[in-house]
Structures are given as C-alpha cells and as structure tokens.
C-alpha positions as CSV (number, residue, x, y, z in Angstrom):
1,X,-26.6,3.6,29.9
2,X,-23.4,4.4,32.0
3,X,-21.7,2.2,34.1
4,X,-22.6,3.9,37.7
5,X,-19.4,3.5,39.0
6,X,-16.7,4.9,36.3
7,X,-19.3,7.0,34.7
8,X,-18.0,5.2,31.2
9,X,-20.4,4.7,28.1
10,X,-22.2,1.4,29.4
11,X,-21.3,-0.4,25.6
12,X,-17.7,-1.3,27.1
13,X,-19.0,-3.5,30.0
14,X,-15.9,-4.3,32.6
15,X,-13.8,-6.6,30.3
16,X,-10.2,-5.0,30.8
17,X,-9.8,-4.9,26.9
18,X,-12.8,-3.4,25.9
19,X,-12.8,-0.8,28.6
20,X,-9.0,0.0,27.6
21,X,-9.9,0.7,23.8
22,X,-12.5,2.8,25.3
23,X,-10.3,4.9,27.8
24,X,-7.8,5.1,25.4
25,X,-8.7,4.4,21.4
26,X,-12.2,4.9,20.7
27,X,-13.5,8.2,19.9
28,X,-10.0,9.7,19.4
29,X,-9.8,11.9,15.8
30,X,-7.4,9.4,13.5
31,X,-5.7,11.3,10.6
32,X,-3.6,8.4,9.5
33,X,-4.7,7.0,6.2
34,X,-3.4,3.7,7.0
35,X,-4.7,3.7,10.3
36,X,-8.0,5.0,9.2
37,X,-8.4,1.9,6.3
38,X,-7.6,-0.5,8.8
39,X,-10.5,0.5,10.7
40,X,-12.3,0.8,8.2
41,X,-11.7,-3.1,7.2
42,X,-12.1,-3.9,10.8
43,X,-15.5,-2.6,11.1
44,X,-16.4,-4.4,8.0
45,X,-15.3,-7.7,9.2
46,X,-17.3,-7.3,12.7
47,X,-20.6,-6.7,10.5
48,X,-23.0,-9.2,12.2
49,X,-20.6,-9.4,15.3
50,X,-19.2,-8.0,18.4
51,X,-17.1,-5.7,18.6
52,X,-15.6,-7.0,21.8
53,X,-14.9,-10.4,19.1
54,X,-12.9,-8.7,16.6
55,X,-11.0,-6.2,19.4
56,X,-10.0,-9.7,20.8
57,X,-8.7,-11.1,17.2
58,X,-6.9,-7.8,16.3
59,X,-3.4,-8.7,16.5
60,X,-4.3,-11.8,14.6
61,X,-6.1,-9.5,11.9
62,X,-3.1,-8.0,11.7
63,X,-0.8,-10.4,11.5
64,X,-2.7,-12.5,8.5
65,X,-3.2,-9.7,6.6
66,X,0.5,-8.2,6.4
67,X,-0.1,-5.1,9.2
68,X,-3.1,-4.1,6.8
69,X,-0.5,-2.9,4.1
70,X,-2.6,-2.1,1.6
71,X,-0.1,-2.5,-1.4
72,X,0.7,-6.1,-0.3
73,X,-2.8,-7.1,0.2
74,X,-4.2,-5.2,-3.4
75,X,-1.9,-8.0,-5.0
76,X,-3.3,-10.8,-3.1
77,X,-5.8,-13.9,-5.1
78,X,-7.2,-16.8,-4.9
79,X,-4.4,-18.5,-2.9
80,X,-4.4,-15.6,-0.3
81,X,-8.1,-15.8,0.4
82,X,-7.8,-19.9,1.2
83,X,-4.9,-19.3,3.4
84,X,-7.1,-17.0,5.1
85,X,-10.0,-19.0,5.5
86,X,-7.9,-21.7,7.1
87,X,-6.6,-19.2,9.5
88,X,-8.4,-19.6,13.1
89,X,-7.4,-16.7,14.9
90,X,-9.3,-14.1,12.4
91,X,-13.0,-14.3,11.1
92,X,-13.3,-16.7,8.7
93,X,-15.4,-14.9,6.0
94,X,-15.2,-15.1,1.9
95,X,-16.9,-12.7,1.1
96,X,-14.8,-10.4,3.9
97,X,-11.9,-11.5,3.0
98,X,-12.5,-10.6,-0.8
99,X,-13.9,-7.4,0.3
100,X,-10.6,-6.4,2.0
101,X,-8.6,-7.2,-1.2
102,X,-10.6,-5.2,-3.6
103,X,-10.5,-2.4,-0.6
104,X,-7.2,-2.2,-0.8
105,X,-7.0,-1.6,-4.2
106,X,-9.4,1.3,-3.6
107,X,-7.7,2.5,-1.4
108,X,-4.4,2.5,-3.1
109,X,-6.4,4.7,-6.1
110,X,-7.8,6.9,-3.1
111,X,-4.7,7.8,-2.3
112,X,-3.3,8.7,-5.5
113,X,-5.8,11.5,-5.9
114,X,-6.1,13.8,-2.4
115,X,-5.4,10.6,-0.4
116,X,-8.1,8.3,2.1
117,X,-7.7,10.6,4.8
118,X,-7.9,14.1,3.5
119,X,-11.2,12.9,1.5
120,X,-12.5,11.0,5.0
121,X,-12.3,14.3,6.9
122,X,-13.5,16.6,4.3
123,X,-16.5,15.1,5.1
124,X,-16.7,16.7,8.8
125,X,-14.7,20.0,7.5
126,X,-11.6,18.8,9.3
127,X,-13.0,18.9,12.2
128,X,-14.7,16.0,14.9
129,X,-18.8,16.8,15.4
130,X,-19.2,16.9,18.7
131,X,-22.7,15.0,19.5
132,X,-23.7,15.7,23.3
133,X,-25.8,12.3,23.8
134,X,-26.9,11.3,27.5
135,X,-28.0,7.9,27.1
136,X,-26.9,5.4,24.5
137,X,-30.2,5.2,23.4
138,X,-30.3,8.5,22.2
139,X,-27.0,7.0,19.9
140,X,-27.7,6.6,16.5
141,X,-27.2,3.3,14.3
142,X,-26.7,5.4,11.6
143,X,-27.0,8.9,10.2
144,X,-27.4,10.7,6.2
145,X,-23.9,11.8,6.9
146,X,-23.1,7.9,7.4
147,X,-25.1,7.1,4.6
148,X,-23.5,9.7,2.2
149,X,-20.1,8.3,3.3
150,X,-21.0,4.6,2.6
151,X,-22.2,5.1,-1.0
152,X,-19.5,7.4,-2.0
153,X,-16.8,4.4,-0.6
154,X,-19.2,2.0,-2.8
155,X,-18.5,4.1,-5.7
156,X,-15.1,4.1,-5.1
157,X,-15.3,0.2,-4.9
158,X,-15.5,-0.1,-1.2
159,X,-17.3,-3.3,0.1
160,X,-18.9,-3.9,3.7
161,X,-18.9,-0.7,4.4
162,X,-23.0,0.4,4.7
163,X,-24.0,3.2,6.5
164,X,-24.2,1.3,9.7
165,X,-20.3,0.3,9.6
166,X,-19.6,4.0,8.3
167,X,-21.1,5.3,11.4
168,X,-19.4,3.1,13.9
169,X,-16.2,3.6,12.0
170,X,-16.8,7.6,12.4
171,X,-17.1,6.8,16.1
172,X,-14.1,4.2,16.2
173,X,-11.8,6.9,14.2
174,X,-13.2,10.3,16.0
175,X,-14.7,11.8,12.9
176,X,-17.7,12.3,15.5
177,X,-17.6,12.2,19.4
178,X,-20.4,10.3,20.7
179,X,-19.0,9.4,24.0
180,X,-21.6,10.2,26.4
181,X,-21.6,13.6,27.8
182,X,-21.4,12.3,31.3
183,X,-18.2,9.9,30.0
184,X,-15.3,10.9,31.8
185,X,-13.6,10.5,28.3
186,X,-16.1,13.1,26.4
187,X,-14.5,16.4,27.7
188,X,-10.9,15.1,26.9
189,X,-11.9,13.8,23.3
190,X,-13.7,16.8,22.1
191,X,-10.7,19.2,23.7
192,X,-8.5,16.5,20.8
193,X,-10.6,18.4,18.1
194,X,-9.6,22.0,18.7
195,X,-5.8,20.9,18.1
C-alpha cells in the first residue's frame, strides 16, 4: 500500500513525525556503532508496539537512558532499572529495561573484538540488499538472514532482539532497502549504497 498522493510506503500514514523519519531516517545505511545499538535497543523496546509510540518517546529514551551510552548504562543495577520504571515518558518495561543493561554490556565486548558495526554489516558484505517490493504485502516480517542475525546477537547475550526485531532494525538502519519501489525515497536510498 502507498499513499496515492506522495507515492510514500503506506506504513508512515500522514502524522508529520512519522512521515519525517520516513523521508529522512528510515532505510538510510547507519555505520555508526553507537547509532546502530541504539536502534537496535529501540526496536527491542517497541516489541508488541507501534512504532509511531516509541518514535514519539525517543527523546525521552534518550534522555533516561544517558544518550544510549553504552559504558554508562553496562554499569547500571537494581536502582537504575526502578528509576526507570517510574519514568513516564519511556516504556515502562522490566524485562526491557534489563535487556538494555545486559545489551550494553554486549555491546561493550562487541566492540572490543572487530566492533558492532563492522560485524553488523559483514552480514550484507558491506553493502545494503536492495529488495524491489511493490506492495507492503509483499514485505517480509522476517527473513533466514534476520533469523541468523537474531541468534548470533543471543549468543552474544543480546536480549529482545528475535528475528522479527532484527528485520525491522535491518530496515530502520539500511542494512536492506525495502522502501517500495514506487517510494519516492527507494531510488535515493539505494543510490546511498553505492557510496
């Protein structure tokens, strides 16, 4: 589904925010390792939710959990996670919350060896897979490349992160393109890949 009238991948509706991460974010190749986790964590905490929900509380992600810093948060306990769960303006989830904390830790370890991001995009050989779907139905949910992903992070000590959130997070982050061909965003994301 498209909207008719800006051509855009239907998911983003007309809200102004979620049609700006569209048009701007989404789909866009992220080599940042930083960057990438925080997605990462983010697509972990909208598991069972919106998207459009946790775009909304971003900044407020953000802000409880110290920019996503991941050496600040892999230090974090008990006292952390309450002061979390008192805190309206994210989701209010234990087992999330605790997830985040042990991700950062293997994260930190991630990085000490070939780093998050080198290891994320050896996965796609460096370079974006360009999907050429024309309907969103045609979109996956998940892939054996997603699922591949999602237990190697497990083994690495990775929580919420099931093939399911490893696929949108491939989407989020630009590992693959799955804007719709007829997107007027498809043409200028894939031309990201070749540089």
């Amino acid at each position: 589904m498209r909207d008719t009238e800006s051509g855009r991948c239907g998911w983003c509706g007309t809200d102004p925010l979620y049609v700006a991460y569209h048009d701007t974010e989404w789909g866009v190749p992220e080599r940042d390792s930083r960057a990438l986790w925080e997605k990462l964590i983010l697509d972990g905490f909208q598991a069972g939710l919106s998207w459009i929900t946790i775009l909304r509380k971003r900044e407020a992600f953000r802000d409880a959990f110290a920019g996503f810093d991941p050496e600040v948060i892999a230090a974090w306990g008990e006292p952390e996670v309450l002061r979390l769960l008192e805190n309206p303006g994210i989701v209010r989830h234990r087992g999330k919350i605790e997830a985040t904390i042990g991700n950062a830790r293997a994260f930190l370890e991630m990085e000490e060896g070939r780093g998050f991001a080198d290891r994320m995009w050896d996965y796609v050989d460096g370079t974006p897979i360009q999907n050429r779907w024309t309907t969103l139905a045609e979109v996956p949910a998940f892939t054996p490349l997603s699922e591949g992903i999602s237990k190697d992070l497990k083994r690495a000590g990775f929580r919420f992160c099931g093939p399911t959130i490893v696929y949108a997070w491939m989407q989020a982050t630009g590992l693959i393109n799955d804007h719709l061909v007829g997107c007027p965003r498809y043409a200028p994301v894939a031309a990201l890949s070749q540089g």
